[in-house]
N, C-alpha and C positions, 0 to 999 in steps of 0.2 A: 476546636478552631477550624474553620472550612476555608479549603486550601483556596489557591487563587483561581483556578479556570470556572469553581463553582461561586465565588462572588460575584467573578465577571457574568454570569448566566442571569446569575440572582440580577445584578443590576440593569441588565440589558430588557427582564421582562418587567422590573417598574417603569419602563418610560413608554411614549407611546409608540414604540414600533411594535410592545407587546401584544396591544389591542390590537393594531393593522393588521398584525399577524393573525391574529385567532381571527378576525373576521376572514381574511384568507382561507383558512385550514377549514373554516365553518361553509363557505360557497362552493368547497373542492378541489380536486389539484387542479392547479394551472400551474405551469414550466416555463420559464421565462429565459434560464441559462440551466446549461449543462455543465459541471466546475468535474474537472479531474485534479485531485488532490494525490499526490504521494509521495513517498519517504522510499527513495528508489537510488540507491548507491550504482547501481552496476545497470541502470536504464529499463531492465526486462522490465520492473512493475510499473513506473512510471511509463511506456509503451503501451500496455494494457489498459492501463485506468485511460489516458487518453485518447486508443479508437473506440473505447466503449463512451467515453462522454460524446467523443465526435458521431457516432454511431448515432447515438439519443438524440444530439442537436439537429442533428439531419430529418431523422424523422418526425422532430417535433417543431420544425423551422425555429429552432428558440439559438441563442445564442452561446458559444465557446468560450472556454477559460479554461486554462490548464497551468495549473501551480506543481513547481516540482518544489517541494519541502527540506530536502536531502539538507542542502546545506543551508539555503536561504529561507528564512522561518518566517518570511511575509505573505501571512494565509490573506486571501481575497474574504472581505465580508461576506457572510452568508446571508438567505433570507428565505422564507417561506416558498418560494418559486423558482429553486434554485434547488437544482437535481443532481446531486452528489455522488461523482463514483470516487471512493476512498480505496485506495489500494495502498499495502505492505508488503515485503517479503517476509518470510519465512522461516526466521531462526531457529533450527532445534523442534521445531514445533511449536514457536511459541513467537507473537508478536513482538520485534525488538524493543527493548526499552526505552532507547533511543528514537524510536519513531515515536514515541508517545512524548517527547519532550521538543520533538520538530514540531509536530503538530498543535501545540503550547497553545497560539494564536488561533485555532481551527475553533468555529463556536458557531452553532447553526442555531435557526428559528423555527424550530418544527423544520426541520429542511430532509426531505427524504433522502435515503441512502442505499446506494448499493457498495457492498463491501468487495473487495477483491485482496486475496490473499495467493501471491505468487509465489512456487516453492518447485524446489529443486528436483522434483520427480520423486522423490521419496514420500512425505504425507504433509499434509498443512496441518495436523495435531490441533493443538489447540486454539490456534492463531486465529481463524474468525470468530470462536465465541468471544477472546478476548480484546480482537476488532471490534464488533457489536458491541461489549459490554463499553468499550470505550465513549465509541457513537453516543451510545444511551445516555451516557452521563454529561456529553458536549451537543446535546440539542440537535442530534442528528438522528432521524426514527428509520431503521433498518427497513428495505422495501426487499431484498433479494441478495445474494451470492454469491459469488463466483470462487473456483477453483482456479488459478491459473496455472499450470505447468510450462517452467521454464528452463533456460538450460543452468546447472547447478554453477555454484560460483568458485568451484574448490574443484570437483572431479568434472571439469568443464567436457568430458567429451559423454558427459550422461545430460540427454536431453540436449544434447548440442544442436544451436541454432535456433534452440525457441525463443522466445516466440517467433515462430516462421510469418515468411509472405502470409500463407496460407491463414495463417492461427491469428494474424490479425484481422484480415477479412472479417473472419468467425465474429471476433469479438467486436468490430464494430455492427455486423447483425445480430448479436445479442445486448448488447447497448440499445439497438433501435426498438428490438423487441420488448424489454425489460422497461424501456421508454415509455411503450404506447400503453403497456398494462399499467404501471402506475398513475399515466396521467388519466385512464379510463377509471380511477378508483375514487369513489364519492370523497373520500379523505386520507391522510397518511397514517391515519389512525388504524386504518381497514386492514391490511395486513396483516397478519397471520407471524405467530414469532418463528422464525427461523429453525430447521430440523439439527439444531445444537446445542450442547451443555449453554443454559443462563449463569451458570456458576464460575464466578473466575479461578481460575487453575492455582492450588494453593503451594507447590511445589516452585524455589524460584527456576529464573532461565538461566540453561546449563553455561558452562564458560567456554568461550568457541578453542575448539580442537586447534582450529590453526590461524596463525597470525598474518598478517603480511611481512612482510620483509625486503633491505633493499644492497643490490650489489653497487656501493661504494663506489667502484673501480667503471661501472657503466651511468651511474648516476651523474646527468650533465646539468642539475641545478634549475628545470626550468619549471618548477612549482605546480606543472600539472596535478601534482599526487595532492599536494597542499589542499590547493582549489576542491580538491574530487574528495578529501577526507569529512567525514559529515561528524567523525569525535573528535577532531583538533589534536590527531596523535601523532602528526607528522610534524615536524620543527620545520617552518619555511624560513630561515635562516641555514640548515644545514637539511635539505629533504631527504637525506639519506641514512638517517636518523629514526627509528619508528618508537614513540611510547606504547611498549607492551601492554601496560596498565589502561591504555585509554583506547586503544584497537577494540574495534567488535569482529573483527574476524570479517568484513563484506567483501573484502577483495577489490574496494569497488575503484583502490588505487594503480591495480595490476592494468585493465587496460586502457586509462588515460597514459601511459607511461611511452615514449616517442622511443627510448633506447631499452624495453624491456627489459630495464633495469629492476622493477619489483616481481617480488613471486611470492609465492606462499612461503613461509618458516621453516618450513619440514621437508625438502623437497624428498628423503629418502622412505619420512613415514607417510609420505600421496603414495607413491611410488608402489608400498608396499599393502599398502589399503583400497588402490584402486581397483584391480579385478575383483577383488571379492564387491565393492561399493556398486561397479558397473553390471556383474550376474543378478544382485539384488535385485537396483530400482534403475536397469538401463532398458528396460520395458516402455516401450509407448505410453503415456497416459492422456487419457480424455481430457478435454476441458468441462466443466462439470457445473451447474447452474442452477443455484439452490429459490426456487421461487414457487414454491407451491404453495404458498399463504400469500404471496400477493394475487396467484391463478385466482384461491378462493375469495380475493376482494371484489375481483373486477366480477367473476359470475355472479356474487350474493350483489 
């Protein structure tokens, strides 16, 4: 039985937008909008995927659109000319599973893509190949890469502050750049696969170490956390309340909070895990730009 996103696919290329499209994909890239898509609890990814679209629009005078997916799961249509940066964070190593049921609605036409996996200074694992393989199967054909490093959501003073002033700059000139090579490339086809496993990671994704949680006694009822929860684990009848079973561990409720009334679950095991976490991965990291298969589209 073929689940629902790949009938929806099925359906979309018997009608005639499917021809429109190949004849599209058949005379070259043209760019019409630059769409930033992401599933960004705590802002850092959705940030990145945005100056990189805005980046691309700019230099390709094409037009903006920015969907943040977290809670509100109303993707913008895709279409053949429509230049997708898809960005994630990070879980464990592993694309959350939750972002893949935000993204539900996300369904491209041949629509190129740059992936963006933001991750807490430690490693992005396997989370862009299981970005990519995602794309692949929702009509979205991988063009490039990105690494983001951001500041971590748990031991917040590793990578604190990223994405900077700085680190956005960057990324909206890599947006322009990644821009100009795709649209220079005869078709979406032209690119080169990605220097990552094609294989989806068959190990599931681990259970998050730590939860949110909320002090009761500072909890003033005003459903920020509600709003900002993207698993519906917080009761907006009592928000001071968390379903342990339905947390993914993003944090991403700690700073919508006016009376810093949420925190992490464990305040005594950060506590005791944090200097060893910060000697590990409190290292600088690059931002990091996987596009040497689209380099070889645009030269061939």
């Amino acid at each position: 039985m073929m689940k629902e996103p790949e009938e929806r696919f099925i359906s979309s290329v018997l009608n005639l937008r499917f021809f429109v499209s190949i004849r599209k994909v058949a005379e070259g890239m043209k760019i019409d909008r630059c769409v930033a898509l992401a599933f960004s609890p705590c802002k850092s990814t959705l940030k990145v995927a945005t100056q990189m679209a805005l980046g691309a629009s700019r230099a390709l005078g094409a037009e903006l659109a920015v969907a943040n997916l977290t809670v509100k799961r109303d993707a913008p249509e895709l279409s053949p000319t429509d230049l997708v940066c898809i960005g994630v964070p990070v879980f464990a190593g592993r694309m959350p599973p939750l972002a893949k049921k935000a993204f539900t609605q996300v369904q491209g036409l041949f629509s190129p893509a740059i992936l963006v996996a933001a991750y807490g200074n430690r490693s992005c694992g396997a989370c862009l190949p299981e970005l990519g393989l995602w794309c692949a199967s929702h009509g979205l054909i991988s063009q490039a890469a990105v690494e983001a490093p951001c500041q971590h959501t748990i031991v917040t003073s590793v990578a604190a502050g990223r994405p900077t002033k700085e680190d956005l700059t960057h990324y909206r000139e890599i947006g322009a750049s990644l821009a100009q090579k795709i649209s220079q490339a005869a078709s979406v086809f032209d690119a080169g696969p990605l220097p990552f496993s094609q294989e989806a990671p068959t190990t599931p994704p681990l259970t998050p170490a730590f939860k949110a949680a909320c002090d009761p006694d500072r909890c003033i009822g005003c459903g920020a956390c509600v709003a900002a929860c993207p698993a519906d684990a917080i009761d907006p009848l009592e928000p001071y309340l968390t379903d342990t079973s339905r947390c993914i561990g993003c944090m991403g409720c700690i700073p919508v909070c006016p009376t810093a009334a949420r925190s992490v679950d464990d305040a005594e095991k950060l506590a005791r895990l944090t200097p060893e976490f910060e000697r590990a991965y409190g290292a600088f990291q690059p931002i990091r730009v996987f596009d040497d298969g689209l380099a070889k589209a645009v030269r061939d």
